[in-house]
C-alpha positions as CSV (number, residue, x, y, z in Angstrom):
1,X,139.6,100.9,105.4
2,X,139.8,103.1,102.5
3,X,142.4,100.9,101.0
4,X,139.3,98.8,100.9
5,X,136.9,101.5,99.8
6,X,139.3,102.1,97.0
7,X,139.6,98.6,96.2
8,X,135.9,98.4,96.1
9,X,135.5,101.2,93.8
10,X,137.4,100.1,91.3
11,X,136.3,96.4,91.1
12,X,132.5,97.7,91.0
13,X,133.6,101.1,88.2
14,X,132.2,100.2,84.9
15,X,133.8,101.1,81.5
16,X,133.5,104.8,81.1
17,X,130.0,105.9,79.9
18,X,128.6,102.8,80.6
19,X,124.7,102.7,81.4
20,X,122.5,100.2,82.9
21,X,121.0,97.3,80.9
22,X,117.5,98.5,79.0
23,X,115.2,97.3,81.4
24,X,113.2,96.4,78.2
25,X,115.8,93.6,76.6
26,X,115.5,91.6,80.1
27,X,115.2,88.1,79.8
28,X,112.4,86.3,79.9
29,X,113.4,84.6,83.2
30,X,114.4,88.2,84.5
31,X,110.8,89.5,83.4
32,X,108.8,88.7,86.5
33,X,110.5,91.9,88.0
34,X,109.0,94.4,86.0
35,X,106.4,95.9,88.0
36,X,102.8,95.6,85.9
37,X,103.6,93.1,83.6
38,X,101.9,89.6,82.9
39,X,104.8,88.2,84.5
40,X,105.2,90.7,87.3
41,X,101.3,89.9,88.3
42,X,101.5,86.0,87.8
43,X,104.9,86.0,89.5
44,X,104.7,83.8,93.1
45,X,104.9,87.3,95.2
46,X,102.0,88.6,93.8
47,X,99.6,85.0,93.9
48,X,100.9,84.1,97.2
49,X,98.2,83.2,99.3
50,X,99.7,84.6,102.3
51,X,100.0,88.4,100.9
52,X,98.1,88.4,98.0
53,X,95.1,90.7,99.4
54,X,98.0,92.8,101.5
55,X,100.2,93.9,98.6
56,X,101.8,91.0,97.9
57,X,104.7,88.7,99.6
58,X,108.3,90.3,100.5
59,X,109.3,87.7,101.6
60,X,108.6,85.2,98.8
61,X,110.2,88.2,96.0
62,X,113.5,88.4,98.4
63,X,113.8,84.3,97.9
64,X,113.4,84.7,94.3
65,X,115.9,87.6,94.4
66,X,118.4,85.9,96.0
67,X,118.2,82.7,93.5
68,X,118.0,85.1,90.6
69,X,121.4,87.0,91.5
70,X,123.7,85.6,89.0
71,X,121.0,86.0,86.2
72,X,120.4,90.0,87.2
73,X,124.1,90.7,87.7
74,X,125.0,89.1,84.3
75,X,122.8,91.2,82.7
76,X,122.6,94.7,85.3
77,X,126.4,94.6,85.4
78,X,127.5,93.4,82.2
79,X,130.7,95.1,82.6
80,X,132.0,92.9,85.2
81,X,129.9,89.9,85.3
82,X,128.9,89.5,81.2
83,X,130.3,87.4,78.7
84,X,132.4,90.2,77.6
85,X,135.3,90.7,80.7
86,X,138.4,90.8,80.2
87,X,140.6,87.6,80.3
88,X,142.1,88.4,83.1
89,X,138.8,89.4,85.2
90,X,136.8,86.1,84.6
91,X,138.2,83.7,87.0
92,X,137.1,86.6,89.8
93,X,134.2,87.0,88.1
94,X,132.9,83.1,88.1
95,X,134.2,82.6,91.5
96,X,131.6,85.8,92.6
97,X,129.2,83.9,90.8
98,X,129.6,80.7,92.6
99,X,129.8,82.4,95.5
100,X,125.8,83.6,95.1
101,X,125.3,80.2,93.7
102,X,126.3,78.6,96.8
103,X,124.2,81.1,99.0
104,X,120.8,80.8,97.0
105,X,121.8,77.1,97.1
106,X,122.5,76.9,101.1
107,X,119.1,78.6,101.4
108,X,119.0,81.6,103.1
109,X,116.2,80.9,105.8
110,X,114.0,84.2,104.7
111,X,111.7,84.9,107.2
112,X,108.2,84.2,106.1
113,X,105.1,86.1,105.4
114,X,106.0,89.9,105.5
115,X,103.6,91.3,103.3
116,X,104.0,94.1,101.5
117,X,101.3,96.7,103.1
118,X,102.7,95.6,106.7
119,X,105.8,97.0,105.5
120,X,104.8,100.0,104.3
121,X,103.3,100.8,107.6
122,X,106.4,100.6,109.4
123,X,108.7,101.7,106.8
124,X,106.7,104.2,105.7
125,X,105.5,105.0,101.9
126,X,107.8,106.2,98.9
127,X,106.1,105.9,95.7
128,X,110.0,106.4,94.2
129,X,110.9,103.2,95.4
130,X,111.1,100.6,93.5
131,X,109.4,97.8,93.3
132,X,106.5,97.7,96.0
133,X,106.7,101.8,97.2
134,X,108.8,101.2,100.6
135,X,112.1,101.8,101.3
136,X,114.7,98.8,101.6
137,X,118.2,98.0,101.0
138,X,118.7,101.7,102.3
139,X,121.0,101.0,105.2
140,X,123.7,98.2,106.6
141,X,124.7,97.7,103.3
142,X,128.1,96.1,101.5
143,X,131.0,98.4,99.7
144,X,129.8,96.9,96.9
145,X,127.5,98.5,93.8
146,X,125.1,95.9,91.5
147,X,124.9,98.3,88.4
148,X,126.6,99.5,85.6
149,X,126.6,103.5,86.7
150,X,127.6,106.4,84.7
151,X,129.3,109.3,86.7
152,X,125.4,111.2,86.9
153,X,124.2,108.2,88.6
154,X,124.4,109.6,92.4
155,X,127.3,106.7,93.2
156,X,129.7,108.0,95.4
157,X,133.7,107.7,95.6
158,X,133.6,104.9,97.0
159,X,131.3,102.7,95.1
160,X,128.7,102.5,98.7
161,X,125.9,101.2,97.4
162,X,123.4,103.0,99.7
163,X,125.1,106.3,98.5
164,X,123.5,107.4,95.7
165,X,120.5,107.2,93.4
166,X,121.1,103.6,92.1
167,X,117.8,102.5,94.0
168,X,115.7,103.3,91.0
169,X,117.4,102.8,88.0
170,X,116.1,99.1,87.2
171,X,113.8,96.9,88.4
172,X,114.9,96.9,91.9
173,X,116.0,93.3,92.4
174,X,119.0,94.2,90.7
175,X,120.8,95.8,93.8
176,X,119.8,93.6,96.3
177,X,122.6,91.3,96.0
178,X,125.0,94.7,97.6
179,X,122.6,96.5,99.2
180,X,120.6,93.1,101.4
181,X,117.2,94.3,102.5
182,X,117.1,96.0,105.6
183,X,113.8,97.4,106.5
184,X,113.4,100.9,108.7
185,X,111.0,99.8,111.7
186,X,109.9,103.5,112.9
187,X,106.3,102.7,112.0
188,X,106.3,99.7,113.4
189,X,103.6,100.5,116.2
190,X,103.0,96.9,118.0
191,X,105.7,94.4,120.3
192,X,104.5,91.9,118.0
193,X,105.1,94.0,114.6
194,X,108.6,95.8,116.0
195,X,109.7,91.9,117.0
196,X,108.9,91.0,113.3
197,X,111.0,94.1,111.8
198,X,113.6,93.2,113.9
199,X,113.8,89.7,113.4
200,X,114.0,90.6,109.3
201,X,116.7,93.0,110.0
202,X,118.7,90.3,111.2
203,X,118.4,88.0,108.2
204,X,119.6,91.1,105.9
205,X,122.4,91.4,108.0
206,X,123.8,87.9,107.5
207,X,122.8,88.4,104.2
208,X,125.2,91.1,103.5
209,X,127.8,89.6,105.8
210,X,127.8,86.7,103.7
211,X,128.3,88.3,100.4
212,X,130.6,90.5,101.9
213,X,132.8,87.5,102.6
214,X,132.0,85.8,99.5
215,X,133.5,88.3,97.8
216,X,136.0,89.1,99.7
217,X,137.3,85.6,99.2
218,X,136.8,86.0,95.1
219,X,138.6,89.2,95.1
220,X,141.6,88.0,97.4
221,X,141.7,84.6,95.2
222,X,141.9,86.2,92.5
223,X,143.5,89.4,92.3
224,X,143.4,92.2,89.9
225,X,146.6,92.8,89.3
226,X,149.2,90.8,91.3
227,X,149.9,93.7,93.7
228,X,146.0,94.4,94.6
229,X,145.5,94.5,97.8
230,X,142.9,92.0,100.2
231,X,139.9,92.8,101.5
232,X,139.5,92.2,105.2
233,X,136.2,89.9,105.6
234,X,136.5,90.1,110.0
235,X,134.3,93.5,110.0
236,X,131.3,92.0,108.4
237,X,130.0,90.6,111.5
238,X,129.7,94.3,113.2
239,X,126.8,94.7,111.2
240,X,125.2,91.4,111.9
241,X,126.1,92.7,115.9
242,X,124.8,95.9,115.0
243,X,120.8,94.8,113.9
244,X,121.0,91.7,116.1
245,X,121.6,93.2,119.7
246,X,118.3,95.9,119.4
247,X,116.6,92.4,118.4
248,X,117.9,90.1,121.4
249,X,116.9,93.3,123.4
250,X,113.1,93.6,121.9
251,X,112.7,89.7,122.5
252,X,113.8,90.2,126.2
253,X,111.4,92.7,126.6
254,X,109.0,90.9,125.3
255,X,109.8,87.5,127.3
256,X,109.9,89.9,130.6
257,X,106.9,91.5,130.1
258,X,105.3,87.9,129.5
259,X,106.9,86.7,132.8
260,X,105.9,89.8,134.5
261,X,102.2,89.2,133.8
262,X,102.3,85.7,135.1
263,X,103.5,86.5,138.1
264,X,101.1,89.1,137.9
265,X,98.3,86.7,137.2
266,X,99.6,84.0,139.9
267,X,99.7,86.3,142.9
268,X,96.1,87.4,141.8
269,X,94.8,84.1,141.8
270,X,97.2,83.3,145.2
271,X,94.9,86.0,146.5
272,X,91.9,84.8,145.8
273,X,92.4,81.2,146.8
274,X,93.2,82.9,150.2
275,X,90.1,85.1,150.5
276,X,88.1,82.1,149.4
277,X,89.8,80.2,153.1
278,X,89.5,82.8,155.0
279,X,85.9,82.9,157.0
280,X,84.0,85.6,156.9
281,X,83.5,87.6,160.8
282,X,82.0,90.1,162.4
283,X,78.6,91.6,164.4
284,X,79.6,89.2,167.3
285,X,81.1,89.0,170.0
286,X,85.1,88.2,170.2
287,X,84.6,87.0,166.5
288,X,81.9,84.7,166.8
289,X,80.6,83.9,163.1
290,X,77.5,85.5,161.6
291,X,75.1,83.1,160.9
């Protein structure tokens, strides 16, 4: 595993000094993400009709996130993903690439309508977090970094993406594609809203499993150096494992405390059918009926 780590570290280390992209030179197709701007308050997340009084649709910025990925690691990790790698880096390079292609492409099945101000409420509020205030991408997530980081940047030894200060350095968007987008559910007071957190967590988990294998396969296709080691891809599933059991378990509950009220609600009315055939006795003698 730390064979791995290492290997991860060095494939995601930019040149030294390196800094991240100026948020201001974005492209325009890249300029929807910049929280406040014409384009940020026309983008689809924001006009949504299914979140636009509530803070605006998750959901609908995670799709775009996920089709944008090539575009925001092109320019938010330039070192490894620009026009300027190394010779010997770009065929690992395009094949990560594809590899995001093909997921945006495959579609992704995001769950629908998580609005932002739900969110908050069972996340809980950070005004430091970027893009909507909530904290995301925080946990469950790949070996990998998304940025170009200097040595300040909070990044730890081993490149973990959820180990350092990385979560604010952009726009956001531009980690996503290491860190997925796992929610925290403490808040979430309700069956129906702790169901709904649950059921998201999932989806980030297969996210990250999938670009964990993705790249996995770019990296063991194509090598650094003729001697680098592979990265083992059969661990990626734990995490999937990890957010799906508490789901399957909430869903249970839920489905037994449904069945528990029918039964509930059956015997009731069993009880009352019987009272109903049951005549009524009593002030006579040996049970003669009251008239």
């Amino acid at each position: 595993m730390a064979l791995v780590a290492l290997l991860a570290a060095v494939l995601t280390a930019p040149a030294a000094g390196g800094a991240p992209s100026d948020v201001d030179k974005l492209p325009a197709a890249l300029a929807k993400y910049v929280v406040g701007s014409p384009a940020w308050l026309a983008a689809p997340w924001m006009t949504a009709p299914s979140c636009r009084d509530n803070g605006g649709d998750f959901s609908v910025w995670v799709e775009n996130v996920i089709a944008d990925t090539p575009a925001l690691l092109t320019f938010f990790q330039s070192s490894i993903f620009g026009d300027h790698v190394p010779a010997q880096d770009r065929s690992r390079r395009d094949a990560i690439l594809a590899g995001y292609r093909t997921l945006a492409n495959k579609g992704h099945h995001v769950p629908a309508g998580f609005c932002v101000n739900d969110i908050k409420r069972w996340a809980g509020e950070d005004p430091e977090m970027k893009p909507f205030g909530f904290a995301w991408g925080t946990d469950h997530t790949t070996m990998f970094t998304c940025t170009d980081s200097t040595a300040s940047s909070g990044i730890g030894a081993e490149g973990n993406a959820e180990s350092g200060a990385d979560h604010n350095r952009g726009v956001g968007a531009e980690r996503a594609p290491c860190t997925g987008f796992h929610l925290r559910c403490d808040g979430a007071s309700t069956v129906g809203d702790r169901l709904r957190c649950a059921m998201w967590n999932v989806f980030s988990a297969r996210y990250v499993a999938n670009v964990e294998a993705l790249r996995a396969r770019a990296i063991n296709a194509h090598p650094a150096t003729g001697s680098a080691p592979t990265v083992e891809k059969a661990s990626t599933w734990k995490t999937v494992l990890a957010i799906a059991v508490p789901a399957v378990l909430v869903v249970l509950a839920v489905g037994l405390g449904w069945q528990a009220r029918a039964r509930r609600r059956q015997q009731q009315g069993q009880l009352r059918g019987r009272d109903r055939s049951v005549p009524v006795t009593g002030g006579g003698v040996d049970g003669d009926e009251v008239e």
